[in-house]
C-alpha positions in Angstrom: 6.7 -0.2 -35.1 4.6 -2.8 -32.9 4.2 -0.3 -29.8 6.8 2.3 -30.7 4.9 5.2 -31.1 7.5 8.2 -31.2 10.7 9.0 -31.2 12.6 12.6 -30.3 15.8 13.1 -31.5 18.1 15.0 -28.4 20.9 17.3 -29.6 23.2 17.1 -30.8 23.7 20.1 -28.5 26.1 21.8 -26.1 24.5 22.8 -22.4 25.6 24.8 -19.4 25.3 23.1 -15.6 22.2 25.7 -15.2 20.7 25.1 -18.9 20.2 21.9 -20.5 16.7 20.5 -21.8 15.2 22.7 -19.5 11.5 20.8 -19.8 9.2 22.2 -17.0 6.6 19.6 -15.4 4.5 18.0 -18.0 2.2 14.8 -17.7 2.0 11.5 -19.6 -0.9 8.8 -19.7 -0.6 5.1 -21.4 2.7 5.3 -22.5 6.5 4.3 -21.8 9.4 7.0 -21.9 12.9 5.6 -22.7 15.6 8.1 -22.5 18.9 7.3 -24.0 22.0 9.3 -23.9 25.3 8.8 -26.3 26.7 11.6 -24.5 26.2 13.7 -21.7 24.2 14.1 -18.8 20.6 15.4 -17.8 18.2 14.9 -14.5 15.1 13.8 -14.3 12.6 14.6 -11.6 9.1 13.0 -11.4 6.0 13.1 -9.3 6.9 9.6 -7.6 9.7 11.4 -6.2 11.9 10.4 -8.4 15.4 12.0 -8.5 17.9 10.8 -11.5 21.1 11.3 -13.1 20.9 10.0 -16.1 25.0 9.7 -18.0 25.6 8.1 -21.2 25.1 4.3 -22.2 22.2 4.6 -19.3 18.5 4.3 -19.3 15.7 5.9 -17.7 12.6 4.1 -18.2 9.1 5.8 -16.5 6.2 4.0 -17.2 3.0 6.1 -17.2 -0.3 4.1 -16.7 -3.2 6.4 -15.9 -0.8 9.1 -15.1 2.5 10.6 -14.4 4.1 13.9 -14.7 8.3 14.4 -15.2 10.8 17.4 -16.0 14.1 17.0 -17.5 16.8 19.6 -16.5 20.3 20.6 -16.2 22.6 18.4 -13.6 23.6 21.4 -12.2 27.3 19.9 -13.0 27.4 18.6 -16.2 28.5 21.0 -19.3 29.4 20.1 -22.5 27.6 18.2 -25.6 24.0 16.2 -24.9 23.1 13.8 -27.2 20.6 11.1 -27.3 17.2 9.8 -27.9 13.3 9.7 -25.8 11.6 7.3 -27.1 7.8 6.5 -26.5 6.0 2.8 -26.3 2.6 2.4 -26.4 1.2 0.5 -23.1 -1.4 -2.3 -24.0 -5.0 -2.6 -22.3 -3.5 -4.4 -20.0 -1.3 -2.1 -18.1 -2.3 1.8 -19.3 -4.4 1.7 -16.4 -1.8 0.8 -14.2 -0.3 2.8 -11.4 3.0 4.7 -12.8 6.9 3.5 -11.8 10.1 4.7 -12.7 13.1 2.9 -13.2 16.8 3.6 -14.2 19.4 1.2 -15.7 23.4 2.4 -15.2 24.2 -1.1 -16.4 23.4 -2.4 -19.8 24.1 -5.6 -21.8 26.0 -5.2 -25.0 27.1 -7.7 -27.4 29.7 -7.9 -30.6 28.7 -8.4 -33.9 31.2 -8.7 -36.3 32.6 -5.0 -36.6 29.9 -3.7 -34.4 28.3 -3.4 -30.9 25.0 -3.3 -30.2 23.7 -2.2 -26.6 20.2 -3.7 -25.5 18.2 -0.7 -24.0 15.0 -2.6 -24.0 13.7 -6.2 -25.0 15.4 -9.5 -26.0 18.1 -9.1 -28.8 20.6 -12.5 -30.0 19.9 -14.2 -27.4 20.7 -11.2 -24.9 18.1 -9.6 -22.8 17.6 -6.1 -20.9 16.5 -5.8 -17.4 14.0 -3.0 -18.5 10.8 -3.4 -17.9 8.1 -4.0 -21.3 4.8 -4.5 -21.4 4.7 -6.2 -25.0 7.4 -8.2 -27.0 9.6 -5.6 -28.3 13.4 -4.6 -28.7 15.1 -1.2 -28.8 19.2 -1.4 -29.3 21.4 0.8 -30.0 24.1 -0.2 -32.9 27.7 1.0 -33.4 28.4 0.2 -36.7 32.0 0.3 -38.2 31.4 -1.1 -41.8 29.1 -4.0 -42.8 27.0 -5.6 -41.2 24.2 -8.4 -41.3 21.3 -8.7 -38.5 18.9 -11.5 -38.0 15.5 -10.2 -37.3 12.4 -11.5 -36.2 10.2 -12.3 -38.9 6.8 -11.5 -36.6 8.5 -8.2 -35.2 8.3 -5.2 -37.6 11.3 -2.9 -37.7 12.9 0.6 -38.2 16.1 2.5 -37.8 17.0 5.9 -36.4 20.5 7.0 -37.2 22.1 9.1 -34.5 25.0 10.2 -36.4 27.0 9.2 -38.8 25.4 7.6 -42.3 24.4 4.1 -43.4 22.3 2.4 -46.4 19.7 -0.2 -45.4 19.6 -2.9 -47.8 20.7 -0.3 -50.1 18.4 2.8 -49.1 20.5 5.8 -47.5 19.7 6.7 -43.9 21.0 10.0 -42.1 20.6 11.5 -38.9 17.3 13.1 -39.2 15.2 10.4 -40.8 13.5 6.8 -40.1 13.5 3.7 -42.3 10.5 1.9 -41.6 11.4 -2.1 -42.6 8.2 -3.4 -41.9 7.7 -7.1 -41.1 8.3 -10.2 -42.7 12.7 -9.7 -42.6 14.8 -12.1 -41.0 18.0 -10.3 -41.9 18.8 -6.7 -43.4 22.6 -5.6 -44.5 23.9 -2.2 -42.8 26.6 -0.9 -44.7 27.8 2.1 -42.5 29.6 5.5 -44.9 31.2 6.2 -41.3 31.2 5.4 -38.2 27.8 5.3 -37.4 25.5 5.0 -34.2 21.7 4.3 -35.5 18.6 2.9 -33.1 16.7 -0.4 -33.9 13.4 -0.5 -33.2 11.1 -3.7 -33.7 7.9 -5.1 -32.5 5.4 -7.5 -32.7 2.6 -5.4 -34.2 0.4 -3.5 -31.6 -2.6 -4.8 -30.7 -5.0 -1.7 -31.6 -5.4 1.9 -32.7 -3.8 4.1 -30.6 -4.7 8.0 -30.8 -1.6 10.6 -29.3 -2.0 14.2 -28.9 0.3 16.4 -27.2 1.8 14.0 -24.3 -1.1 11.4 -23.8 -1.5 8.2 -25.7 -5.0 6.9 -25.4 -7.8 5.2 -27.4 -10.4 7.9 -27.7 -10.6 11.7 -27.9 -12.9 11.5 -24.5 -9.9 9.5 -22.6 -7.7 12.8 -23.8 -10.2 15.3 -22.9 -10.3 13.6 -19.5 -6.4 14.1 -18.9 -6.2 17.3 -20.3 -8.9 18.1 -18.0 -7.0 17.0 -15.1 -3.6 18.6 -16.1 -5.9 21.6 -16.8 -7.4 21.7 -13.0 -4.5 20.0 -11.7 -6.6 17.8 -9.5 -4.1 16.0 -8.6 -4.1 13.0 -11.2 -0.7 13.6 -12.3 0.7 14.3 -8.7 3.6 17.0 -8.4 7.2 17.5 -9.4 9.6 18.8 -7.3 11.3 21.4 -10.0 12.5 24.7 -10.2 10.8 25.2 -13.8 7.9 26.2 -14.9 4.4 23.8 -14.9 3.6 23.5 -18.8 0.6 24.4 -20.1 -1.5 21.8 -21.8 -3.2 23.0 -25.2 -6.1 23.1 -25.8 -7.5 19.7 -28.2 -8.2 21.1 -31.8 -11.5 19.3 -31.6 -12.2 21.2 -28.2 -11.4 24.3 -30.0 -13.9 23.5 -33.2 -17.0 23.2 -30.7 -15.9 25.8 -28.1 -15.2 23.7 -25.1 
């Protein structure tokens, strides 16, 4: 959806203050993570030196470029339900390149709509922008829904939904927690009629501007671009830089296509 290019559902779950997502140092290339809680709390470490609580209704936004590595732990506090969404955006020629940054948000703009509230993680939405940083037009929010409710959409942006919990139909198709409703483009409105109350993510872009290839943690053009990185994470040569973590490096697996000729 435009340069949304993944989306990992968090919990549900309960953690401990010593066991949460418990994700060892892993690397990233060409891409845009945005973490989201709806409850809880979990840290995130990165080889900028990065250091961040992250609570619910906050954002951590860590933009790749030509390469990055992150874990995401326990708070060593925090115990009790985690819930929430990463989310992965495609960077454009323009900036995959780039050096990496990493940025967190404990503050961001929500608005009413009718019944509902909607919470602007990324992008422009009624009028309402997020400081977060994007490298193309896009919009991620967050919706609250109580009972009906009519958006106004972009007609150039296409569009899906994520429900977080709870259970809504879209223009008359059920959504549940679990699945994604791809809207495509062309919409400038959609009716929500929420079964519950019901949080659910909207996710619209302008539609990317090429062909992008993912495998395992690196979004790139080409399979040589992801040899190349997996290379690097392979003989840690320092591309990705270090993190500061307790757990365990991940392993990179080996490319299928590597495997088929024996590299």
């Amino acid at each position: 959806m435009g340069a949304w290019c993944f989306a990992d559902h968090i919990g549900p779950a309960a953690v401990t203050k010593e066991h949460g997502l418990d994700i060892g140092p892993h690397p990233h290339t060409g891409l845009q993570t945005v973490t989201y809680l709806v409850s809880g709390e979990a840290l995130h470490r990165d080889s900028l030196g990065s250091e961040q609580l992250i609570s619910a209704g906050q954002v951590n936004l860590m933009s790749a470029g030509l390469g990055v590595s992150h874990s995401e732990e326990a708070t060593g506090r925090y115990e009790g339900d985690l819930h929430g969404i990463q989310l992965w955006i495609a960077q454009p020629d323009a900036t995959r390149h780039s050096p990496s940054s990493f940025e967190h948000h404990a503050q961001l703009p929500r608005i009413s709509i009718e019944h509902s509230l909607a919470t602007i993680l990324i992008g422009e939405f009624h009028g309402v922008r997020s400081p977060a940083r994007h490298d193309t037009p896009l919009v991620g929010v967050e919706l609250a829904i109580k009972k009906r409710l009519l958006l106004s959409l972009r007609t150039d942006f296409e569009y899906a939904l994520i429900v977080l919990d709870g259970a809504l139909a879209c223009d008359g198709v059920d959504l549940a927690p679990g699945q994604l409703g791809y809207l495509g483009t062309g919409n400038d409105e959609i009716a929500l009629d929420a079964y519950e109350p019901t949080r659910a993510m909207l996710l619209g872009g302008v539609p990317f501007e090429s062909d992008v290839m993912i495998w395992w943690n690196f979004v790139a053009r080409t399979r040589s671009e992801i040899d190349q990185a997996f290379e690097s994470w392979h003989k840690d040569d320092g591309r990705f830089g270090n993190v500061s973590s307790h757990l365990e490096r991940i392993s990179a697996p080996t490319p299928y296509w590597r495997e088929a000729r024996g590299a």
